[in-house]
Chimera marker file (.cmm) of the C-alpha trace (Angstrom):
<marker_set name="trace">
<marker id="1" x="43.337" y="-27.813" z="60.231" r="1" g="1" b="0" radius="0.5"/>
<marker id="2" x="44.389" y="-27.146" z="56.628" r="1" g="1" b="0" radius="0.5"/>
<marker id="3" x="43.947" y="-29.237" z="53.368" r="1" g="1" b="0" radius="0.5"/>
<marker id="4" x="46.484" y="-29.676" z="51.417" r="1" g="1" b="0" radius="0.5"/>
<marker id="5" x="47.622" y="-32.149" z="48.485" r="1" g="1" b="0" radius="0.5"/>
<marker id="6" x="50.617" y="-31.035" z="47.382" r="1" g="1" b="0" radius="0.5"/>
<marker id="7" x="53.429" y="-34.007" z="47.509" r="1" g="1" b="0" radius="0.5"/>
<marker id="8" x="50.793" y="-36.735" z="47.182" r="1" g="1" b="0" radius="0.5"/>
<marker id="9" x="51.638" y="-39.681" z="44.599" r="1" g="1" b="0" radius="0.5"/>
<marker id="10" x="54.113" y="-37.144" z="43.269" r="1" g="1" b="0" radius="0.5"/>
<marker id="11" x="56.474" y="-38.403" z="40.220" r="1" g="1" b="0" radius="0.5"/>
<marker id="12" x="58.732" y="-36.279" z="38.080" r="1" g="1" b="0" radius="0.5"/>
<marker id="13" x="60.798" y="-37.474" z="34.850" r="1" g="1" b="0" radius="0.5"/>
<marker id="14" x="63.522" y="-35.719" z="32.668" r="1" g="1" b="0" radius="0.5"/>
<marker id="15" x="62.849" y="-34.829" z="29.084" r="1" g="1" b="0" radius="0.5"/>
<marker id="16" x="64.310" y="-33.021" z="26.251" r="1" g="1" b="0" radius="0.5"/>
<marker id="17" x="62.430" y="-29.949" z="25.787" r="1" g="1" b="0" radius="0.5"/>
<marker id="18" x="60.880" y="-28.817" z="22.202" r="1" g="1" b="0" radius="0.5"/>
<marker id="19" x="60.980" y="-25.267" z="21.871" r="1" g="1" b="0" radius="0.5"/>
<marker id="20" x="60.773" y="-22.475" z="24.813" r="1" g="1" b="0" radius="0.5"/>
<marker id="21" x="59.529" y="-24.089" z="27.849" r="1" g="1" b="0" radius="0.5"/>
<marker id="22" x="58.857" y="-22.622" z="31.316" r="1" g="1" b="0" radius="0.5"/>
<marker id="23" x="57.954" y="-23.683" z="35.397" r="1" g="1" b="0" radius="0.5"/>
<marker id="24" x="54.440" y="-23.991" z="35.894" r="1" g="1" b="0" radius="0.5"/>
<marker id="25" x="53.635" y="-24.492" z="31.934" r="1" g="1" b="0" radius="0.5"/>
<marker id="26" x="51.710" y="-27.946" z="30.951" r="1" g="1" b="0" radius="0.5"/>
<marker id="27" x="52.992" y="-30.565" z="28.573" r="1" g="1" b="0" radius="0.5"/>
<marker id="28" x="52.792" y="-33.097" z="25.573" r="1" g="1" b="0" radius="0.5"/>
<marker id="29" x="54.964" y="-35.420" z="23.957" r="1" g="1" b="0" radius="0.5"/>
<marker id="30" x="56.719" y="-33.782" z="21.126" r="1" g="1" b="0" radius="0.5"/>
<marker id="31" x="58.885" y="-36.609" z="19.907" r="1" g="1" b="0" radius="0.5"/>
<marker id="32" x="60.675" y="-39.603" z="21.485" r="1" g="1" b="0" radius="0.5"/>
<marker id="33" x="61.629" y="-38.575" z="25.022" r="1" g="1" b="0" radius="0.5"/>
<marker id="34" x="60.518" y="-35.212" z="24.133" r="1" g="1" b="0" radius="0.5"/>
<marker id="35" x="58.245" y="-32.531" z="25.134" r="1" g="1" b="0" radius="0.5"/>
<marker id="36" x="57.280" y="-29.387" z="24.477" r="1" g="1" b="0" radius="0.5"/>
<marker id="37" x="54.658" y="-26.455" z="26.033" r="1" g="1" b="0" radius="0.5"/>
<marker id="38" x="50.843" y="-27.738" z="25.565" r="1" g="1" b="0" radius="0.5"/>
<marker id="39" x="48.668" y="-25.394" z="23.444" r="1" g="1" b="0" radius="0.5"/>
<marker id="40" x="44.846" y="-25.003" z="23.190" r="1" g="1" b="0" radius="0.5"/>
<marker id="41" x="42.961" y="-28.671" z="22.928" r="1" g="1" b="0" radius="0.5"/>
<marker id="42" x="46.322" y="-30.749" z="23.394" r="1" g="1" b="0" radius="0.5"/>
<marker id="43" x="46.179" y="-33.620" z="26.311" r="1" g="1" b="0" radius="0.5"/>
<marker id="44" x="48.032" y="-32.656" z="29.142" r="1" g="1" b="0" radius="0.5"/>
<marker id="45" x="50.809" y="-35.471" z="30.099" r="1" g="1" b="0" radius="0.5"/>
<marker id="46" x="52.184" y="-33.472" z="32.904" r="1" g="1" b="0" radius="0.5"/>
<marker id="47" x="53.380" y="-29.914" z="34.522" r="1" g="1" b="0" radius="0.5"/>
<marker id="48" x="56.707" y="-28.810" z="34.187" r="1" g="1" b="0" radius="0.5"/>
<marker id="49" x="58.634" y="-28.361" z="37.732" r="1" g="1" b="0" radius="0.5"/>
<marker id="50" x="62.173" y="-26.928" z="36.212" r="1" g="1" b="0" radius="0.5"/>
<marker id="51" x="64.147" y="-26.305" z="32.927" r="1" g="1" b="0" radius="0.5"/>
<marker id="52" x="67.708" y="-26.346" z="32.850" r="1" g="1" b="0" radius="0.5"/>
<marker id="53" x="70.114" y="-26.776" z="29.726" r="1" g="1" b="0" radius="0.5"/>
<marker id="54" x="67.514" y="-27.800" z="26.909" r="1" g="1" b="0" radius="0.5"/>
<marker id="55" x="65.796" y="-30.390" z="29.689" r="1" g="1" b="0" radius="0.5"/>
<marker id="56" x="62.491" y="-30.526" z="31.700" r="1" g="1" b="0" radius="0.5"/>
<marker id="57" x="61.705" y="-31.799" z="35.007" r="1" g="1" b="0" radius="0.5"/>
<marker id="58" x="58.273" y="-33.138" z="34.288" r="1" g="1" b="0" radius="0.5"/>
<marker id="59" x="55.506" y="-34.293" z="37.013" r="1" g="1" b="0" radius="0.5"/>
<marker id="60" x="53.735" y="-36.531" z="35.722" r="1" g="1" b="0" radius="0.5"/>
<marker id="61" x="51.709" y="-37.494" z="38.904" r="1" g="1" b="0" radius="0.5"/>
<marker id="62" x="50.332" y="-36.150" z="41.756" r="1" g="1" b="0" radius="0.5"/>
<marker id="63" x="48.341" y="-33.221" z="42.840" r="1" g="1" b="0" radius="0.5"/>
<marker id="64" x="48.343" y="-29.375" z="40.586" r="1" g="1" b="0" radius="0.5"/>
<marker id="65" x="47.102" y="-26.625" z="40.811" r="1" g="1" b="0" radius="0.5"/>
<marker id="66" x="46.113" y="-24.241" z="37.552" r="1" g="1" b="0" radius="0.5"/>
<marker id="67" x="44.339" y="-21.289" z="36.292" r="1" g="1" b="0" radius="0.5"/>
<marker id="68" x="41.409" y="-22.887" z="34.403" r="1" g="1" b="0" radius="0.5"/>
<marker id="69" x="39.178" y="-21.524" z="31.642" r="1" g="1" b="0" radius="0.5"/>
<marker id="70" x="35.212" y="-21.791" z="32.142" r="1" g="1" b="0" radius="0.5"/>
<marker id="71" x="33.920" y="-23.499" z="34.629" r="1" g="1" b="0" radius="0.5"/>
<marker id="72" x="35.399" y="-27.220" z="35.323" r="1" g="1" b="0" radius="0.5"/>
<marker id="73" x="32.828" y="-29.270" z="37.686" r="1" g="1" b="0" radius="0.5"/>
<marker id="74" x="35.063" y="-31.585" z="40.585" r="1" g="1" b="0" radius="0.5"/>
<marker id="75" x="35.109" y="-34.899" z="39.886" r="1" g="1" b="0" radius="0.5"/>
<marker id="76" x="36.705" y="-37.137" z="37.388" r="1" g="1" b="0" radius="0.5"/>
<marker id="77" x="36.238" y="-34.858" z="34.488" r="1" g="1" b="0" radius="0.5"/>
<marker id="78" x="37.915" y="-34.500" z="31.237" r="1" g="1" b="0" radius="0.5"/>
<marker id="79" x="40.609" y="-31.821" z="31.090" r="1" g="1" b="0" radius="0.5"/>
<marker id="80" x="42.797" y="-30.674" z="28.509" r="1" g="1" b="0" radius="0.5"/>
<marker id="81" x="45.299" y="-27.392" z="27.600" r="1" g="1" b="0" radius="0.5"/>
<marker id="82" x="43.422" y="-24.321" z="26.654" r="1" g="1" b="0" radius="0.5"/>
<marker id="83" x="46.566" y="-22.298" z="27.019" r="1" g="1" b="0" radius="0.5"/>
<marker id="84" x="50.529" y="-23.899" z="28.322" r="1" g="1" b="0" radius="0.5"/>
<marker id="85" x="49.601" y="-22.821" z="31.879" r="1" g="1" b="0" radius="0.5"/>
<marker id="86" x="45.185" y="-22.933" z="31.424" r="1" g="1" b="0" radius="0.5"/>
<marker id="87" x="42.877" y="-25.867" z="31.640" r="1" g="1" b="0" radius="0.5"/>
<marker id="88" x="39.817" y="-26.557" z="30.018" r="1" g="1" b="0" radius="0.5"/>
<marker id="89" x="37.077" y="-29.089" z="30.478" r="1" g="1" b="0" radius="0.5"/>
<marker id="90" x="37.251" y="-31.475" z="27.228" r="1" g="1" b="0" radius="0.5"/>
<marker id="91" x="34.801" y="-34.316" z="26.152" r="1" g="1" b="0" radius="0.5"/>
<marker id="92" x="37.134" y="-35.854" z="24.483" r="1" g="1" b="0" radius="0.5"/>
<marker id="93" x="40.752" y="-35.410" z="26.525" r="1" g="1" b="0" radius="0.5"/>
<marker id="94" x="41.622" y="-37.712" z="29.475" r="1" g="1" b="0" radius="0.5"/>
<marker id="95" x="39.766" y="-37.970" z="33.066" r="1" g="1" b="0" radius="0.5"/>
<marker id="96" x="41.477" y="-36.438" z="35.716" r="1" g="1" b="0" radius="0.5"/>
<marker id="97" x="40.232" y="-36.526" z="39.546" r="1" g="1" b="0" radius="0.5"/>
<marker id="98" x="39.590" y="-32.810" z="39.767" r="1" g="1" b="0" radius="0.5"/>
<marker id="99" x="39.128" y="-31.921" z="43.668" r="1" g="1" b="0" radius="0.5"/>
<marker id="100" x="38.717" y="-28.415" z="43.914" r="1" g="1" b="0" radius="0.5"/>
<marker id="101" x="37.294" y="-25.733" z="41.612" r="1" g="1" b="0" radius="0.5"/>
<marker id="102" x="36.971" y="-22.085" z="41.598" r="1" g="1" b="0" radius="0.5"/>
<marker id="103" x="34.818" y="-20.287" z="39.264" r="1" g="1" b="0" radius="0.5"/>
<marker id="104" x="34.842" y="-17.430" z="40.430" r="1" g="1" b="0" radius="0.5"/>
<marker id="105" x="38.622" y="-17.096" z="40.750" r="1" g="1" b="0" radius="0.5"/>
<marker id="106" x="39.139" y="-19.452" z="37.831" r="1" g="1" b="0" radius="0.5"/>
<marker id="107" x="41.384" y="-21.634" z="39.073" r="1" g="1" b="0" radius="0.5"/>
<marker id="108" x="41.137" y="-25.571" z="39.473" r="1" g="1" b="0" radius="0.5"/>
<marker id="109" x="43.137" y="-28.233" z="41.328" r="1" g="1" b="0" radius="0.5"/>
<marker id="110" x="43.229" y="-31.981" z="40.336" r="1" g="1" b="0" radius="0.5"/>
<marker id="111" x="45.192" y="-35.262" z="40.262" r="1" g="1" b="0" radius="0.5"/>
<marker id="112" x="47.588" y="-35.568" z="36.981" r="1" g="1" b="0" radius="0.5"/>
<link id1="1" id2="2" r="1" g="1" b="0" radius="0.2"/>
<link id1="2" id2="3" r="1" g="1" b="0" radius="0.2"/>
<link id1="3" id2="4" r="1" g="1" b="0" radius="0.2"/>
<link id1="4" id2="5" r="1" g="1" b="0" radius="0.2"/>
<link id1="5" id2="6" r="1" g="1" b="0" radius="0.2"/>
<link id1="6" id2="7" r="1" g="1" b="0" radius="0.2"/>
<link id1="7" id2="8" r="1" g="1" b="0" radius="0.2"/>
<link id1="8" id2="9" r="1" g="1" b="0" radius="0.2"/>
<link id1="9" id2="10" r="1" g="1" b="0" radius="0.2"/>
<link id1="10" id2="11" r="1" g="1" b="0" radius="0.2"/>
<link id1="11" id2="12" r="1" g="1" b="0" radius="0.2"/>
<link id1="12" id2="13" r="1" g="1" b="0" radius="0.2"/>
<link id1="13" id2="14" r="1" g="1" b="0" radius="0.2"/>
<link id1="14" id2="15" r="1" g="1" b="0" radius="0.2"/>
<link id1="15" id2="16" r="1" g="1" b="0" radius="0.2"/>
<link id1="16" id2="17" r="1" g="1" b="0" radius="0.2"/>
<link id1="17" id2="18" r="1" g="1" b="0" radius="0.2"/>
<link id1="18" id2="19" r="1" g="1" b="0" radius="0.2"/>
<link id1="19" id2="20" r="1" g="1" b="0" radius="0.2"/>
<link id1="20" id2="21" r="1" g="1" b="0" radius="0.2"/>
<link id1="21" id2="22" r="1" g="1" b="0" radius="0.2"/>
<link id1="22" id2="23" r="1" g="1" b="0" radius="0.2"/>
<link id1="23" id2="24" r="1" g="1" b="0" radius="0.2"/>
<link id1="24" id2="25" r="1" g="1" b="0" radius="0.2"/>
<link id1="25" id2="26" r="1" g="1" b="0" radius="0.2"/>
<link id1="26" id2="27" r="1" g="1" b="0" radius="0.2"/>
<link id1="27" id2="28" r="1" g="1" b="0" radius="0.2"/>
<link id1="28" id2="29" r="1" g="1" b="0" radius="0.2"/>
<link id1="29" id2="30" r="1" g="1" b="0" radius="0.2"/>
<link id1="30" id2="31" r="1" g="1" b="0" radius="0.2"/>
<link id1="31" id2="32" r="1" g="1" b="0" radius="0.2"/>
<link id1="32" id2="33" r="1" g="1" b="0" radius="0.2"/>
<link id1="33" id2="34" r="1" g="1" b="0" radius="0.2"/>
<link id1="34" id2="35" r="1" g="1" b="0" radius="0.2"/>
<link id1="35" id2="36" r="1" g="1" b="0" radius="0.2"/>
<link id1="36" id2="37" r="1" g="1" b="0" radius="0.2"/>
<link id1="37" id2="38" r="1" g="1" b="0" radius="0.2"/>
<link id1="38" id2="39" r="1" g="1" b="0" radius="0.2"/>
<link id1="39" id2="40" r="1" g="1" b="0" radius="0.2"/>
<link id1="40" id2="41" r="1" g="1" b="0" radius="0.2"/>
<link id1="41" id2="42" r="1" g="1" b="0" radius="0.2"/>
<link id1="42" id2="43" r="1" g="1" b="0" radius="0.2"/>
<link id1="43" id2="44" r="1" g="1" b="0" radius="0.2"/>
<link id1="44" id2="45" r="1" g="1" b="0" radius="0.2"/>
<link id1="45" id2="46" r="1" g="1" b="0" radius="0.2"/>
<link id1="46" id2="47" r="1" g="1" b="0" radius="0.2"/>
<link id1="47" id2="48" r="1" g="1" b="0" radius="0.2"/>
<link id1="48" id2="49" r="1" g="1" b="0" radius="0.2"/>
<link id1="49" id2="50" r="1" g="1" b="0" radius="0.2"/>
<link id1="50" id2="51" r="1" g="1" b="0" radius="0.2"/>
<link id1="51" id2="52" r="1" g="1" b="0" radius="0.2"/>
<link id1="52" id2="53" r="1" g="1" b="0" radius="0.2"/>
<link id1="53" id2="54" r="1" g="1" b="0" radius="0.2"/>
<link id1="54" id2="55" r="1" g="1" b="0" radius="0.2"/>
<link id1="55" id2="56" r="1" g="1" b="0" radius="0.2"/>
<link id1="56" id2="57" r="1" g="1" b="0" radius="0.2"/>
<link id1="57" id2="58" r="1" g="1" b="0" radius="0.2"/>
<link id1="58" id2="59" r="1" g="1" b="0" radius="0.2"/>
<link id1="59" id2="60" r="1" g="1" b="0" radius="0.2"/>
<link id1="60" id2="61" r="1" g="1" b="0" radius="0.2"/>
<link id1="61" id2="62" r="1" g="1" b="0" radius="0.2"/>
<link id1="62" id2="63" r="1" g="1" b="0" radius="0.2"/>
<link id1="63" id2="64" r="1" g="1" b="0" radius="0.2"/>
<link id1="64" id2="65" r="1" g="1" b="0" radius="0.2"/>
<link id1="65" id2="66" r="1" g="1" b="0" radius="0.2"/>
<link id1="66" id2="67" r="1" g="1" b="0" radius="0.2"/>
<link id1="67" id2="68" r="1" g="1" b="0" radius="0.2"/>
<link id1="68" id2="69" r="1" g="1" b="0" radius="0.2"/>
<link id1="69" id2="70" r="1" g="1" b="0" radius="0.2"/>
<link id1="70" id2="71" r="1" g="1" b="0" radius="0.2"/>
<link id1="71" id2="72" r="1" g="1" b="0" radius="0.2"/>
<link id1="72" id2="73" r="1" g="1" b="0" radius="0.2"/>
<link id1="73" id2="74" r="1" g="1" b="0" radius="0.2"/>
<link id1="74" id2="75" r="1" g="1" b="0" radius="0.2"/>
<link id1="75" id2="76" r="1" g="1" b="0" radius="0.2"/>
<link id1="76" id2="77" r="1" g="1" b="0" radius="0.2"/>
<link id1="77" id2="78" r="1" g="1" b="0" radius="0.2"/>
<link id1="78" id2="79" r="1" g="1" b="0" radius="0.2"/>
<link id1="79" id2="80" r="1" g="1" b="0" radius="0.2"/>
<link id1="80" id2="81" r="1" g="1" b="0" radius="0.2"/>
<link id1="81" id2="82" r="1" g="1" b="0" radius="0.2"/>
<link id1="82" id2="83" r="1" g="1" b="0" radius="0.2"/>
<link id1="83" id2="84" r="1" g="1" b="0" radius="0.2"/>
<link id1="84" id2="85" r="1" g="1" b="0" radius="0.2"/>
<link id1="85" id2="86" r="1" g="1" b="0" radius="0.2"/>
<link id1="86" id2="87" r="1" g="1" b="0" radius="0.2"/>
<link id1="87" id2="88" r="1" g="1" b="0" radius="0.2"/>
<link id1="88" id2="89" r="1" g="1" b="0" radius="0.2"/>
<link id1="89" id2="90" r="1" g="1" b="0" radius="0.2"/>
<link id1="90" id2="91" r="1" g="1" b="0" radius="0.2"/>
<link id1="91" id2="92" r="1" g="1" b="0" radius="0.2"/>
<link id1="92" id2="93" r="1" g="1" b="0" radius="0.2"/>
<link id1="93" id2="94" r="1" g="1" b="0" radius="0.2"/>
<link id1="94" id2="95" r="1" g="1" b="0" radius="0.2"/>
<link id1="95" id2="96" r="1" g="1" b="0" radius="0.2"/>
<link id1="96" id2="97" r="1" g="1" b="0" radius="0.2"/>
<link id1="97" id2="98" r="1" g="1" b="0" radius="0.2"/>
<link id1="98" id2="99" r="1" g="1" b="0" radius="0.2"/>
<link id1="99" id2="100" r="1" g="1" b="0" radius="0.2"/>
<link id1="100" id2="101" r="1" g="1" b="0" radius="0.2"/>
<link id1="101" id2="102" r="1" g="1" b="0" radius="0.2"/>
<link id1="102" id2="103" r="1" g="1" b="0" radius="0.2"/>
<link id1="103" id2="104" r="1" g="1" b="0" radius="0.2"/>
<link id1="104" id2="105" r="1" g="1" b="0" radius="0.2"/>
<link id1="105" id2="106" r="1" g="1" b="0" radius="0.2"/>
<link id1="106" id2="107" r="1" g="1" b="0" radius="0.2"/>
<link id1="107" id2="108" r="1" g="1" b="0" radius="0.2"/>
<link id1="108" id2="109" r="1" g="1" b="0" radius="0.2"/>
<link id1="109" id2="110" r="1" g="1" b="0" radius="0.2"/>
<link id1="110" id2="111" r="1" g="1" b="0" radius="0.2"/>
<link id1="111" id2="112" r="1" g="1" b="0" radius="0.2"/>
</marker_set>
């Protein structure tokens, strides 16, 4: 038997993207219904799925999975951008329930 979390509680919106914006990258709010690619200490409001003609297909909720910077302990544990597609832990960035983490491999999975 595998584990697996992709799908769960997922939830994607459209926004107008902010500057160059790719698959897989982490965002914030830019402006009003706007985002744009998170950079190093900026809360993470959700993962980009697509971006087509200036707009982003954002999921908001729901399991991801990312390369992570340091090491990030499981739990509910503050996370936020260290790079558009890196997390960091963060004392001061939003909880997220983080359910798997590899060190070693430096990646991390957790609930949006």
């Amino acid at each position: 038997m595998n584990v697996d979390f992709k799908g769960y509680d997922e939830n994607v919106a459209t926004f107008i993207v902010s500057g160059s914006l790719s698959e897989g990258q982490f965002v914030t709010i830019a402006d009003d219904y706007t985002v744009e690619a998170a950079s190093s200490g900026d809360e993470i409001i959700g993962c980009c799925v697509g971006v087509r003609d200036g707009y982003a297909a954002v999921q908001l909720s729901g399991y991801v999975e990312a390369k992570s910077n340091g090491t990030v302990n499981v739990g509910l544990t503050g996370l936020s951008a260290y790079s558009a597609d890196t997390v960091q832990t963060s004392n001061s960035a939003g909880k997220h329930k983080v359910i798997y983490s590899d060190s070693e491999n430096n990646k991390v999975g957790f609930i949006l």
